[in-house]
Steps between C-alpha positions, in 0.01 A plus 500: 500500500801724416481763287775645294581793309752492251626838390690505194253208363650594125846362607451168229814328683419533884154524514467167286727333761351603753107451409630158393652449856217633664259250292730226579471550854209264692545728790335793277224385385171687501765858485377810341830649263452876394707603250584849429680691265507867373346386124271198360737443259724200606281448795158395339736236353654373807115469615412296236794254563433527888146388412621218319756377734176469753276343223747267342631410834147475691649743782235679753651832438358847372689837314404768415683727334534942593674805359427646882766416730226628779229201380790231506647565836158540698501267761763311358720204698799499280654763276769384236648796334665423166536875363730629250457909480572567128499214338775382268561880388595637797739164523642639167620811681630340795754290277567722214578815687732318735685363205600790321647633771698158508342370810384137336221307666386134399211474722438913623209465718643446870800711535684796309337778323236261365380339854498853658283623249268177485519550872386844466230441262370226707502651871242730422219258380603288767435736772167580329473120533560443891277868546201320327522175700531650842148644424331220315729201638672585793546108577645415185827346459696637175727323259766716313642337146607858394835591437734634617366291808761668771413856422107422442510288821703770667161737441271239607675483798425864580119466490387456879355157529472373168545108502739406206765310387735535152510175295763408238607139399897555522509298748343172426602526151841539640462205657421271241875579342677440826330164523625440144865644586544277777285169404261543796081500383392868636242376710777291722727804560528721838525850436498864593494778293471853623663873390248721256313425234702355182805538719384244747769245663535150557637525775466079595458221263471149641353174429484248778738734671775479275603881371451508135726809468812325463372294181276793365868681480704279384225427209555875432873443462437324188443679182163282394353663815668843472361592175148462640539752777786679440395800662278317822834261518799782453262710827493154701936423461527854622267585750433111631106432445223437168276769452141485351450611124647481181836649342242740334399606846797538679728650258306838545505488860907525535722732307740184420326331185346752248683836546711403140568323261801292654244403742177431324709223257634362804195444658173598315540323182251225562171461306186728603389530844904400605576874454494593175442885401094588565397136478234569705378793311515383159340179662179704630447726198532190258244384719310790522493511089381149436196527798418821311389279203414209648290356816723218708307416688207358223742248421634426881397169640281567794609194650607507878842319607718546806551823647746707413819613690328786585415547859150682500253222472676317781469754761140600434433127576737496801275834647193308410606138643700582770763224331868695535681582211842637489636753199729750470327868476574861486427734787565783748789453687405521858831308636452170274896575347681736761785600309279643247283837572167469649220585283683439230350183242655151594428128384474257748360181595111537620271258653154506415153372660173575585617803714706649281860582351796427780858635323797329674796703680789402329752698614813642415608426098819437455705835512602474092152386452310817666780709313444438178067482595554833623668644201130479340309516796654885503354569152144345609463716845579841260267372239212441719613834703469677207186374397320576838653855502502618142861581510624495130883552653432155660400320194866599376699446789274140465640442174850632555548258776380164324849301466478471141378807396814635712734256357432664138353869563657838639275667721417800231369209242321327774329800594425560126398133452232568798361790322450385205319175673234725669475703180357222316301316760361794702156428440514177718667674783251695639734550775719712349254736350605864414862400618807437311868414580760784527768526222863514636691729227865353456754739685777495244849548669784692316844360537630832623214562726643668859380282775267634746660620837411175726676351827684209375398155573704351733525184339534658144782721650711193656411306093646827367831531723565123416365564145823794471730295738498203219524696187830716717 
């Protein structure tokens, strides 16, 4: 029977969704679940509600519960990773800093200064991670729910053999609203969706062969629509194609929706979670505050109902049955998009069975589509570069290309943004140790200052001979 570790067993949300999955799976039953995390307290308690899932629920299923990552993963099947280095006080830093430099987040933990540094934090443990299972599980297939998936998939994708895939529910969440905007149950709709994670593209929609894009846009023509999506809908009438995640999301991802205050009325003034200022912050330390004095899960039915959206449970059983299963994951990209680099972190449509994990070769995106995938899939390759390598410099020049950050920030304040960042959360980037980021003094120029004796430009000459030819 399979068994699983789950690292990161205190995560209340995921785990429980998953453990319930798991439990509600026939295809599992008799599996051994491990979970791990680096203190008992929040994971006894997840124990104790694991152990009454199985009693309540008369499932043949064991757990046990570890502070050793070593004990968990030893001779595991499956390892679901649901990490978050820092907790809710390093998530404080990664919004607030940002912020009062004027760079405003409402989610923080995929792209800009926040996801780099999440990204950061994470890469390390994760490397840790893959090191461990390659001795104790070298069969083991991994599943990723960290964020910023991209960049921590990106580093995954680095470690020589290690079998993993990135998992995220943009997708099939996604879907349920297009079958919504265009009147068509989800489960009858063609589709296929590829590009990077939370920037992924449906690139066809069809039910019974019929092209859904025509009605899905001219729904979006009309304001009822609109004001649900104004951000996904004003990035499809522009660049042709729905995208997976919320106006929370994607605002940070382009410089065209949060970089003032002209355009965060226009198009983040929807209720929390549609891209309001730190929703997601305030969200997870108002959370964090009320499981500080209180136990969920002693008053959380322990009842099992459908599975959830999320993917997991439903590949371990396709591995174990043999019976395909199709989702939409996050891996290396050996040649599945080829207008995006290779080796970089793509989503696309996998096939799964007893013999593994079988990504589809989409192809080229479409050339507006790449562009604007590439404009983050820059910040993630210098992120994870300058993870591997220690480079401090890189971290900055990370941050100082992220669209928003450069929509709001000159390079000087990025750079001082950046420093300040690794000031405060040095002690979970062990990478960095004993290094810190240059400082860049400001070169003030006086007006009368006599210009240093340079060949001219050519092209500056010719702009200064018209320049005197139109004032003459």
């Amino acid at each position: 029977m399979a068994k699983i570790a789950m690292i990161g067993a205190g995560s209340l949300v995921f785990c429980k969704t998953l453990m319930s999955d798991f439990l509600a799976t026939p295809a599992l039953a008799g599996s051994e679940y491990r979970l791990m995390a680096l203190s008992h307290k929040r994971l006894d308690k997840m124990q104790a509600f694991v152990k009454r899932m199985i009693k309540d629920n008369h499932v043949d299923a064991t757990v046990t519960a570890t502070t050793n990552r070593r004990e968990a993963l030893k001779g595991a099947d499956y390892v679901v990773i649901m990490i978050q280095s820092g907790g809710v006080d390093e998530f404080r830093v990664d919004y607030e800093v940002p912020m009062k430099y004027g760079v405003d987040n409402c989610i923080a933990d995929t792209m800009g200064p926040g996801g780099i540094f999440r990204a950061l934090r994470h890469i390390p443990a994760l490397l840790e991670i893959a090191r461990d299972m390659q001795e104790l599980c070298p069969n083991a297939v991994l599943f990723n729910y960290a964020n910023p998936m991209a960049m921590c998939c990106w580093a995954l994708g680095r470690v020589p053999g290690l079998q993993f895939v990135g998992l995220c529910h943009g997708v099939q969440t996604t879907m349920d609203l297009i079958g919504s905007y265009v009147g068509v149950p989800k489960d009858q709709i063609d589709f296929l969706a590829a590009g990077i994670n939370h920037m992924a593209w449906f690139l066809k929609l069809e039910h019974q062969g019929r092209d859904l894009y025509p009605a899905l846009k001219a729904n979006f023509e009309k304001p009822g629509y609109y004001v649900n999506e104004k951000v996904r809908a004003e990035v499809m009438r522009h660049f042709g194609y729905f995208m997976t995640e919320s106006t929370g999301h994607l605002s940070e991802y382009l410089p065209y929706f949060r970089k003032n205050q002209k355009a965060l009325d226009l198009y983040c003034d929807e209720p929390a979670f549609g891209g309001e200022t730190g929703a997601y912050y305030k969200y997870c330390a108002m959370l964090a505050k009320k499981f500080a004095k209180a136990d969920p899960l002693a008053i959380e039915s322990t009842a099992l109902g459908p599975r959830s959206a999320e993917y997991c449970s439903h590949i371990i059983e396709a591995l174990e049955t043999g019976v395909p299963f199709r989702l939409n994951g996050n891996i290396r990209n050996d040649g599945y998009i080829t207008n995006l680099p290779n080796g970089c972190c793509v989503e696309v449509p996998i096939f799964v069975d007893r013999l593994g994990l079988h990504p589809t070769v989409v192809g080229n995106l479409p050339p507006q589509c790449a562009a604007l995938n590439l404009s983050n899939v820059t910040v993630q390759g210098l992120a994870v570069e300058a993870s591997f390598t220690g480079d401090v410099e890189m971290v900055m020049q990370a941050v100082a290309m992220d669209p928003l950050t450069a929509s709001v920030l000159t390079l000087k304040e990025a750079r001082e943004m950046t420093a300040e960042m690794l000031a405060a959360q040095r002690k979970y980037l062990p990478q960095f140790a004993g290094k810190t980021l240059r400082k860049v003094p400001t070169i003030k120029v006086p007006k009368n200052v006599k210009r240093a004796e340079v060949p001219l430009d050519p092209a500056l000459a010719i702009a200064n001979r018209f320049g005197k030819l139109a004032k003459a």
